[in-house]
PLY file of the C-alpha trace (Angstrom):
ply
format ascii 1.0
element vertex 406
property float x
property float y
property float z
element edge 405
property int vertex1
property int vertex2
end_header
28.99 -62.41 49.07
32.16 -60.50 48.57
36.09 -61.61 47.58
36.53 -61.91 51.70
33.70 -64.77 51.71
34.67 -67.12 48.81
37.07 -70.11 49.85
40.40 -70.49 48.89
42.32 -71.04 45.58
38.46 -69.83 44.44
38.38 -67.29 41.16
35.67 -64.48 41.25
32.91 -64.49 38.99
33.55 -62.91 35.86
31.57 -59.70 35.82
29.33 -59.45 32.24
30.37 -56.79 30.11
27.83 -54.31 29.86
25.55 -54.44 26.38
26.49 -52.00 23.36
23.48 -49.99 22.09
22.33 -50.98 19.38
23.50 -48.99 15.77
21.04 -46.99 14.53
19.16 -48.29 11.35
20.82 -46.11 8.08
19.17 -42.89 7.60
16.41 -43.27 4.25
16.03 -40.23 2.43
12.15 -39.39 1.84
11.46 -38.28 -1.59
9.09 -35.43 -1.98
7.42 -35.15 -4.95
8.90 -36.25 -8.38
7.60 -39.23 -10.61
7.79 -42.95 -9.48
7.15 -46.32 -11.42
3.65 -46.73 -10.47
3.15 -43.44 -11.86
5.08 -44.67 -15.26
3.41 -47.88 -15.07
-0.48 -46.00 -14.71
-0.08 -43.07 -17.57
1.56 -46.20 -20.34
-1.77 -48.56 -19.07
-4.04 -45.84 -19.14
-2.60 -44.47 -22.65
-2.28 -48.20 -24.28
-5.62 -49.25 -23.15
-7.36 -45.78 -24.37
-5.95 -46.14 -27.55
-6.99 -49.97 -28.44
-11.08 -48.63 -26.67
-10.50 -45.63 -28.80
-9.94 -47.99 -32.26
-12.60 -49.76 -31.61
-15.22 -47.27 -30.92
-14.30 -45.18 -33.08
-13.66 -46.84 -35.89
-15.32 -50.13 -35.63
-18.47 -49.54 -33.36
-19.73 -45.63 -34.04
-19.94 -44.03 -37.60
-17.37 -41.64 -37.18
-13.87 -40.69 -38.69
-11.23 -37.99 -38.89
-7.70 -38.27 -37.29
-9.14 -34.64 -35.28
-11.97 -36.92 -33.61
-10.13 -39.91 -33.30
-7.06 -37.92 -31.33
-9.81 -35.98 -28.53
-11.76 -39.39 -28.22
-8.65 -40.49 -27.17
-7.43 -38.08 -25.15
-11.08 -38.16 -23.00
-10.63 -41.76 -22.64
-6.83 -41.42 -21.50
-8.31 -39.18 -18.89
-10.77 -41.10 -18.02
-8.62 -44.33 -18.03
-6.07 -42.90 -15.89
-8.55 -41.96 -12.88
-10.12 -45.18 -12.93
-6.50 -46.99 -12.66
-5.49 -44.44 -10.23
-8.57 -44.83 -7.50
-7.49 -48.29 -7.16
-4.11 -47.29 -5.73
-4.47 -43.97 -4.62
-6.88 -41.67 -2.23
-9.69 -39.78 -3.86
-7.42 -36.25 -3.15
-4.39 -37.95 -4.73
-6.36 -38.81 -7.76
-7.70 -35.48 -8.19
-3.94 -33.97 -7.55
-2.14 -36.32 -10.34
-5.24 -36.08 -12.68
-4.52 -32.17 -13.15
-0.96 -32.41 -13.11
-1.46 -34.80 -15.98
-3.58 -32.33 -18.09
-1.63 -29.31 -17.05
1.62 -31.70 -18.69
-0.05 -32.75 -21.97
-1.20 -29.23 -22.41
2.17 -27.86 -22.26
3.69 -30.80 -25.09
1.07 -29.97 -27.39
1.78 -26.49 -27.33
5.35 -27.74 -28.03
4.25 -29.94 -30.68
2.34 -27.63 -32.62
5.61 -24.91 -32.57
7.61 -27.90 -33.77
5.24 -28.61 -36.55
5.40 -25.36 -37.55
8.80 -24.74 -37.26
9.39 -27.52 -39.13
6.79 -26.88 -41.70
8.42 -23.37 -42.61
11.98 -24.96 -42.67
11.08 -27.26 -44.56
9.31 -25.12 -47.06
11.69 -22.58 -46.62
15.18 -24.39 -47.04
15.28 -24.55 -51.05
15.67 -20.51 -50.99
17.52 -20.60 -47.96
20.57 -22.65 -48.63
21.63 -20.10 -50.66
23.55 -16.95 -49.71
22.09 -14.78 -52.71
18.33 -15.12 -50.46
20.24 -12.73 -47.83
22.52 -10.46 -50.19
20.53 -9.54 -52.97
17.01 -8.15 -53.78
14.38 -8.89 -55.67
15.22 -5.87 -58.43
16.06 -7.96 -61.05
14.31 -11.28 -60.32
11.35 -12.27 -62.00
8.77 -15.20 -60.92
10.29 -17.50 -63.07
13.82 -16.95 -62.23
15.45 -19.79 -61.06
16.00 -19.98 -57.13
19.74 -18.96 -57.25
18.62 -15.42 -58.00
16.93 -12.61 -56.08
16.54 -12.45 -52.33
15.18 -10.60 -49.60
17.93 -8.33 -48.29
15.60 -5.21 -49.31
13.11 -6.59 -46.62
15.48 -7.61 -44.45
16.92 -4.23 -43.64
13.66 -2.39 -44.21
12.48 -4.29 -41.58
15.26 -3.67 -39.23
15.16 0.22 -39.76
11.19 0.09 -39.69
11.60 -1.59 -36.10
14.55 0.50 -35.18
12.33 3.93 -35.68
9.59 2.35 -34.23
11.51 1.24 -30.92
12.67 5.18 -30.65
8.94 6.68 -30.39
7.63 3.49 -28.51
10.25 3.25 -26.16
10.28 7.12 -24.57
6.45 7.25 -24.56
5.82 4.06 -23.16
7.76 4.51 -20.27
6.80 7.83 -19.68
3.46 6.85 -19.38
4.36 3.87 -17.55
6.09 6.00 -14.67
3.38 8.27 -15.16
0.52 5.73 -13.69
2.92 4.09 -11.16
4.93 7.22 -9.44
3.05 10.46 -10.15
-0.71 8.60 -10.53
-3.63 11.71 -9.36
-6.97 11.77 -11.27
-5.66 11.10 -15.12
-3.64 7.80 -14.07
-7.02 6.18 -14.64
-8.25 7.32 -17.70
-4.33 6.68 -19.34
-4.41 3.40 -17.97
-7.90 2.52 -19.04
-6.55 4.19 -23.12
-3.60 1.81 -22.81
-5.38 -1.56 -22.23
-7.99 -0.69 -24.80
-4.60 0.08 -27.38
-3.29 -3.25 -25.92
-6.59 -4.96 -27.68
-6.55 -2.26 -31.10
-6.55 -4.69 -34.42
-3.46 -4.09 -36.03
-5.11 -3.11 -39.25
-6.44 0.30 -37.71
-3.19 1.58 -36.48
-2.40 1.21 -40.44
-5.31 2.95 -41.23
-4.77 5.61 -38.53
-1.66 6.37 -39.97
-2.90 6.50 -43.68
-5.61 8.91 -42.79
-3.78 11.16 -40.50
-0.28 11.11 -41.84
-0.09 9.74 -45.47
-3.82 11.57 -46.90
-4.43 14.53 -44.63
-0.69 15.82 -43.72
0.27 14.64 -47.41
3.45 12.44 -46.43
4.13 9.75 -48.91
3.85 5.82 -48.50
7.39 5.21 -46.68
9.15 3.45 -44.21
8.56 6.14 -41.70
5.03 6.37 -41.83
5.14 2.64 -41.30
7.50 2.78 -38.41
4.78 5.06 -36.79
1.58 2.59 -37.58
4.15 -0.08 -35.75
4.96 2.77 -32.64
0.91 2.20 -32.08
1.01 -1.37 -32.12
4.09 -1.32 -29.78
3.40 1.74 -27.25
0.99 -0.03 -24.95
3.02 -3.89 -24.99
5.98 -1.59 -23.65
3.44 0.53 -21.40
1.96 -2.29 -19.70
5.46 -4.26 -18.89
6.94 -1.31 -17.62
4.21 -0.71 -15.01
3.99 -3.94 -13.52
8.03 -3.63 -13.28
7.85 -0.79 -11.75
5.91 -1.68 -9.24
7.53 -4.75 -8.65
10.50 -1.96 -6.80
10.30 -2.10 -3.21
8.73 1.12 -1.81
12.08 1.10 1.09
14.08 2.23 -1.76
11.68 5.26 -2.51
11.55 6.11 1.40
15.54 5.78 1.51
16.10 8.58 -1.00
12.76 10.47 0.21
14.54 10.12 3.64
17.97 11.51 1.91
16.57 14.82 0.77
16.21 13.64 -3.19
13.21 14.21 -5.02
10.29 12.53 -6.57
12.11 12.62 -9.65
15.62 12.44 -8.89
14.39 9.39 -6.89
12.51 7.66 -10.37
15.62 8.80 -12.26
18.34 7.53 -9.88
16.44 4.74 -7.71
13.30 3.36 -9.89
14.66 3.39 -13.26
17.84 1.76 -12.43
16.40 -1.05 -10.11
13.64 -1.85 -12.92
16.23 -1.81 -15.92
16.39 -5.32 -16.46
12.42 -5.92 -16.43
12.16 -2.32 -18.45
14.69 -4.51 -21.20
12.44 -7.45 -21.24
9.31 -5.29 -21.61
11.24 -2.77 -25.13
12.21 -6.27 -26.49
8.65 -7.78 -26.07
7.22 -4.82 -27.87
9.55 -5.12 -30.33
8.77 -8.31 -31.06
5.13 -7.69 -31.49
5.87 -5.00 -34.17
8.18 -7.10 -36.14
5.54 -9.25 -37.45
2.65 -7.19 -37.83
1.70 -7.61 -42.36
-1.86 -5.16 -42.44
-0.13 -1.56 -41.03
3.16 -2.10 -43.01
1.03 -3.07 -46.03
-1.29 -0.08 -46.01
1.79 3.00 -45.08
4.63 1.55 -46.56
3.71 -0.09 -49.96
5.33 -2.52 -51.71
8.06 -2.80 -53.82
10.72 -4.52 -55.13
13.46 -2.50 -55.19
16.51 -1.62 -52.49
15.65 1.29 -50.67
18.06 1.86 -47.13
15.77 5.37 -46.92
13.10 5.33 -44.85
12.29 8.43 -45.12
11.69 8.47 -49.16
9.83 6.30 -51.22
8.41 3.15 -50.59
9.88 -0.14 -48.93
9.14 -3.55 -48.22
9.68 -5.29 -44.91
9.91 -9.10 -43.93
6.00 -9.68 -43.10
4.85 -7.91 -46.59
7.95 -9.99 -48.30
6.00 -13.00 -47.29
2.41 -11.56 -47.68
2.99 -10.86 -51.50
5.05 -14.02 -52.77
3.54 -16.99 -51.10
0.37 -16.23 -52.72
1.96 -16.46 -56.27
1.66 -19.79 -58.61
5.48 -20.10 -58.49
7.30 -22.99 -56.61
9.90 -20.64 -56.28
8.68 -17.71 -54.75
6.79 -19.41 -52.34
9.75 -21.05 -51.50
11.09 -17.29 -51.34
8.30 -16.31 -49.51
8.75 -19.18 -46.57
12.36 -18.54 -46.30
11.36 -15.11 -45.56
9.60 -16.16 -42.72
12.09 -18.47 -41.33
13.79 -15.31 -41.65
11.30 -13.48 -39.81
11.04 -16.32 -37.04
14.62 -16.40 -36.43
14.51 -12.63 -35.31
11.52 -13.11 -33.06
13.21 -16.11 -31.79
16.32 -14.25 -31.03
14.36 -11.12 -29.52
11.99 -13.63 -26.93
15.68 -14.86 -26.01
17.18 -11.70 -25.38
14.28 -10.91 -23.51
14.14 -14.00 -20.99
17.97 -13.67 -20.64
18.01 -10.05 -19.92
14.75 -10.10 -17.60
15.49 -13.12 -15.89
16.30 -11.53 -12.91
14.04 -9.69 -10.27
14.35 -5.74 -9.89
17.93 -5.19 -8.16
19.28 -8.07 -8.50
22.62 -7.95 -9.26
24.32 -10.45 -12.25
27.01 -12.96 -11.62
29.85 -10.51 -13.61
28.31 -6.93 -11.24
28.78 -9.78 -8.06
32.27 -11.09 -9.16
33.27 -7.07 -9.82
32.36 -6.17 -6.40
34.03 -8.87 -4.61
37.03 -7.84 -6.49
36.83 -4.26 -5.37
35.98 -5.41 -1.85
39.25 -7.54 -1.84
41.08 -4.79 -3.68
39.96 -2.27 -0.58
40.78 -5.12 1.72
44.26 -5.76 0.55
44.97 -1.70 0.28
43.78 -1.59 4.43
46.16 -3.97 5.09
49.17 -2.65 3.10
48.08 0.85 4.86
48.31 -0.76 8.32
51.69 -2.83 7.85
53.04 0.39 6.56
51.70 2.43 9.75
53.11 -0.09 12.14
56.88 0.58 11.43
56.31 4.23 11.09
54.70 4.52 15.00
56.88 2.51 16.22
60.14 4.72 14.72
58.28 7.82 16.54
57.89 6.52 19.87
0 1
1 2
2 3
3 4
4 5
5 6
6 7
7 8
8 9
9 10
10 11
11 12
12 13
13 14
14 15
15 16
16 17
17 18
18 19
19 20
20 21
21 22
22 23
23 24
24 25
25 26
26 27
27 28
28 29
29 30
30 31
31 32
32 33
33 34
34 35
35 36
36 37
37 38
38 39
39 40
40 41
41 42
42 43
43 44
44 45
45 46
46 47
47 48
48 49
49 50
50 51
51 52
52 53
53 54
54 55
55 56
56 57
57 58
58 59
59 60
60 61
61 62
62 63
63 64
64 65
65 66
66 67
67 68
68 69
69 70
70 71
71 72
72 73
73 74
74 75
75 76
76 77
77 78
78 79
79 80
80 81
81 82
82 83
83 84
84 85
85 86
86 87
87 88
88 89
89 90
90 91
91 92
92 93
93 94
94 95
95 96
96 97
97 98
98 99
99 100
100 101
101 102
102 103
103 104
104 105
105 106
106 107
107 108
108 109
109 110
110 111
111 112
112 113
113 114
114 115
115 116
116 117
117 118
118 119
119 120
120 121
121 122
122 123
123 124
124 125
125 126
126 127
127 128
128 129
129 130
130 131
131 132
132 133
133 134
134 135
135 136
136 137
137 138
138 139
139 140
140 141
141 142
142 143
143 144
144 145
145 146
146 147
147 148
148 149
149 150
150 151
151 152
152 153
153 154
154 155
155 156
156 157
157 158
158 159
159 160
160 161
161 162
162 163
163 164
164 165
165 166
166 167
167 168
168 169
169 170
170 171
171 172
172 173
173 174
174 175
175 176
176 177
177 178
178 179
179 180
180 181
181 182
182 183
183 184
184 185
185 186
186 187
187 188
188 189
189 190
190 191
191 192
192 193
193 194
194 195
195 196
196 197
197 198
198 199
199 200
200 201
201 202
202 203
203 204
204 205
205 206
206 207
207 208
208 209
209 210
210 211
211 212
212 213
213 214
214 215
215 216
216 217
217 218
218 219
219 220
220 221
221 222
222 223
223 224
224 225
225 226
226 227
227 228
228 229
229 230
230 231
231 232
232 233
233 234
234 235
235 236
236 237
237 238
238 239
239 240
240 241
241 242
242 243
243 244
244 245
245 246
246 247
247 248
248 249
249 250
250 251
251 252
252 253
253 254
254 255
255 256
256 257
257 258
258 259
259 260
260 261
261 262
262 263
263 264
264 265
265 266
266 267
267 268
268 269
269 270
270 271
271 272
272 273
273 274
274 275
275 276
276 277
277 278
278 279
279 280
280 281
281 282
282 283
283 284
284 285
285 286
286 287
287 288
288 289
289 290
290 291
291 292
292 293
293 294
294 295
295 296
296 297
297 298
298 299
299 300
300 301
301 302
302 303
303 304
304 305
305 306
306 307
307 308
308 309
309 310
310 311
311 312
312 313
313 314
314 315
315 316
316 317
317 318
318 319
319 320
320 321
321 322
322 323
323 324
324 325
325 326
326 327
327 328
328 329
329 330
330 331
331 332
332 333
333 334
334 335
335 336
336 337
337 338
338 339
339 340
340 341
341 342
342 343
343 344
344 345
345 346
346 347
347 348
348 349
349 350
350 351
351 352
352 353
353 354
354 355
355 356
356 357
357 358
358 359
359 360
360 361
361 362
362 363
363 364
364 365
365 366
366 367
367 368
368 369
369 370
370 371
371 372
372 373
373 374
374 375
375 376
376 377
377 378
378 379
379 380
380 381
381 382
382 383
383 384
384 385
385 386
386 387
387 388
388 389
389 390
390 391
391 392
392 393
393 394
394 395
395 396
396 397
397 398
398 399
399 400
400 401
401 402
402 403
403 404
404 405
């Protein structure tokens, strides 16, 4: 029926508005991964309830004792505790999954723990001599064992063991590399062999590179016990550490940069010297500092080519003298309260270098082969806007200058 059908003084039907969609339901973000509250809720039931079966196996029900016991009993029933309570809510696989990522996280805290412990241990042995600012300026010349704390220090092993690393790092550091680019760019029939020397170096006990260097240098060339002839008992302890890091960096350089300066006309070595080298420095760093470390603790070559003593001696090339590591070796072995206290402040001492060195290495090797740090990104964007804003000056300044010639 249409308007021309309906009878007069009649209104139309009202014609129904047509429905609005419906809103969509808000978006839910799906979390991948992390840790929920069943998860909290499982590792606390499976730890509380492990530890009260532990007590009472352990100590009430089987003859056994020992906190070392008592701690992996515990840790097996843990395990075993938190499979059980996770195969009632989970799939086998899921089980499996969070059961490894569980041992994979309590091995990683107790290796945390126990540097803590020790950490703390040697501070807290340590802090009596190390409080005081005499343990870094003076030596122990004049000290005797029962001197009181306030006198004496370790200054002579401090810097002995600085320039004792410092000679060290300049024999390591050219040989291992060289050797390094050696087996990764030139290789041929002796890149085996000098690889194969290298990782059996990398395994050497540190005592015979000491008495390497007494035999060769110090009894049969005649050199005296000296700082030197310790520096070189540390260059064989440190040669293959920076060998081995500087190969696998190395190779870590993409092979298109080789083929781009092959492809230029440069060299095998002009490409090593002005393409490998460069791209590798910051893993090259990381590898010098890690060897470095490793020598700065090493007691048995120090103590058989540099002797001991317990005077100052900034010579390394005369007489003999101490380091950090045979500092420590010689006083916490005495009856005295306060050179063992000398003794573990010397090691705090020590730890506090390696500490800083690990650092320096993560910070300077953090990055992969070429990549460029935030300051060598922020310089070229300035130079790029520095080249941009000189092309536009030059172009402003060309406009006028065509225009007064036409």
């Amino acid at each position: 029926m249409t308007t021309l059908d309906l009878p007069a003084g009649a209104a139309p039907a009202p014609v129904p508005a047509p429905a609005l969609p419906k809103a969509p339901p808000p978006e839910r973000k799906l979390r991948i991964g992390g840790v929920t509250r069943e998860d909290v809720l499982t590792i606390l039931g499976a730890l509380t309830g492990s530890l009260a079966l532990d007590w009472i196996l352990y100590e009430r029900v089987m003859p056994f004792s020992g906190a070392f016991g008592f701690l992996v009993c515990w840790y097996v029933l843990f395990l075993t505790g938190y499979a059980m309570l996770g195969r009632l809510q989970w799939g086998p696989l899921l089980v499996r999954e969070r059961l490894v990522a569980v041992v994979a996280w309590s091995a990683g805290l107790l290796v945390l723990a126990l540097i803590a412990d020790q950490i703390g241990y040697i501070a807290m042995r340590g802090y009596e001599a190390a409080q005081h600012l005499n343990f870094f300026t003076e030596s122990m010349e004049t000290t005797s064992a029962l001197s009181p704390i306030t006198s004496g220090g370790a200054l002579n092993a401090v810097v002995g063991s600085l320039e004792q690393l410092g000679l060290a790092t300049l024999f390591a550091v050219p040989l291992g590399i060289s050797a390094a680019v050696f087996m990764s760019e030139v290789g041929g029939r002796m890149a085996r062999p000098v690889r194969t020397l290298v990782e059996a170096m990398t395994a050497l006990p540190s005592i015979v590179a000491g008495l390497f260097v007494l035999g060769v240098v110090i009894i049969t060339l005649g050199f005296e016990k000296s700082g030197f002839a310790a520096s070189l008992a540390l260059t064989v302890m440190m040669m293959p550490i920076v060998t081995r890091a500087a190969e696998v960096v190395i190779r870590l350089v993409p092979g298109t940069l080789r083929e781009a300066s092959y492809a230029l006309g440069g060299s095998q070595w002009r490409t090593v010297w002005n393409v490998v080298l460069p791209t590798a420095r910051p893993g090259l760093v990381t590898a010098v500092v890690l060897g470095m470390a490793r020598g700065v603790g090493e007691t048995s070559p120090v103590l058989l080519t540099a002797g001991f003593t317990t005077q100052f001696n900034g010579n390394p090339f005369s007489d003999r003298q101490v380091s950090l590591p045979l500092y420590i070796w010689n006083y916490v072995k005495t009856p005295y309260p306060d050179m063992v206290a000398r003794a573990f402040a010397a090691g705090l001492t020590l730890m506090t270098v390696v500490l800083i060195l690990f650092v320096t290495a993560r910070v300077l090797g953090g990055r992969r082969p070429g990549q460029l740090t935030r300051r060598q990104r922020h310089r070229i964007d300035r130079a790029a806007r520095a080249a941009e804003a000189a092309a536009l000056d030059a172009h402003r300044t060309a406009g006028p200058a065509a225009a007064g010639v036409h």
